[in-house]
N, C-alpha and C positions, 0 to 999 in steps of 0.2 A: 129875583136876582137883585143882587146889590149894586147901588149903581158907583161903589168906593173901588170894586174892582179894576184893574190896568188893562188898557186894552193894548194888546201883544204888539208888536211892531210889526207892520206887515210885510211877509217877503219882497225882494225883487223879483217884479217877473222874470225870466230870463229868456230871450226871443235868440232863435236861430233863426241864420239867412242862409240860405242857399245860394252861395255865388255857381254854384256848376261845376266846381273843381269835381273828378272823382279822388281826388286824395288828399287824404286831411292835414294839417299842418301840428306836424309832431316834434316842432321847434322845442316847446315847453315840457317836454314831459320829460323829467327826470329819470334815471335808471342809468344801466349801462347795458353792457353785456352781459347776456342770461347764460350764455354757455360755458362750458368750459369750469362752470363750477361744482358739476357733479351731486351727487346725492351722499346723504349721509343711512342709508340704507342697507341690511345685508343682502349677499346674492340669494340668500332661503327667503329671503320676506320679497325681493324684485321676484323670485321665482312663484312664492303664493299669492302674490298679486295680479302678476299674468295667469297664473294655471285657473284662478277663481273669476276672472274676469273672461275667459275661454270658454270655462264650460257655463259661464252666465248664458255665452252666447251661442252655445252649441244647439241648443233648440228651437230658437228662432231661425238660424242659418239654416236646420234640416228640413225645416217648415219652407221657405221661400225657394232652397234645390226644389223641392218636390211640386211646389206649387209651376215652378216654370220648367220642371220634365214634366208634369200632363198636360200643362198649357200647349207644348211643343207635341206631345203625343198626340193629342186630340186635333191640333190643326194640321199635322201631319196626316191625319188619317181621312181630315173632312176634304183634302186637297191631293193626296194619296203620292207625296212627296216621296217617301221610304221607300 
């Protein structure tokens, strides 16, 4: 290595404190209102956005019913509830 090379500036650390507040101070954060400004979007493209995002999750959903009907069947039956 050469020793002509610059050596980088080193970051500021940056330390958090925890005063104990639970809620943060969002004095500083620029923005406004998020609502009320709608989408630039068609109802066909909001509607294959939802139909594709549905049936993403139509087989995990059938999976977790099924998994807590035998869970409920079996402890039904080991306690003879029904």
């Amino acid at each position: 290595m050469s020793k002509n090379k610059e050596k980088k500036p080193k970051k500021e650390k940056i330390i958090y404190i925890d005063d104990g507040r639970s809620l943060a101070d969002m004095s500083n954060v620029s923005g406004g209102n998020m609502f009320g400004k709608g989408t630039s979007s068609s109802p066909k493209e909001i509607w294959n956005t939802y139909w594709s995002a549905t049936k993403m999750m139509l087989k995990p959903t059938l999976v977790a019913v099924g998994f807590l009907v035998t869970a409920f069947l079996i402890i039904s039956l080991i306690f003879k509830v029904m």
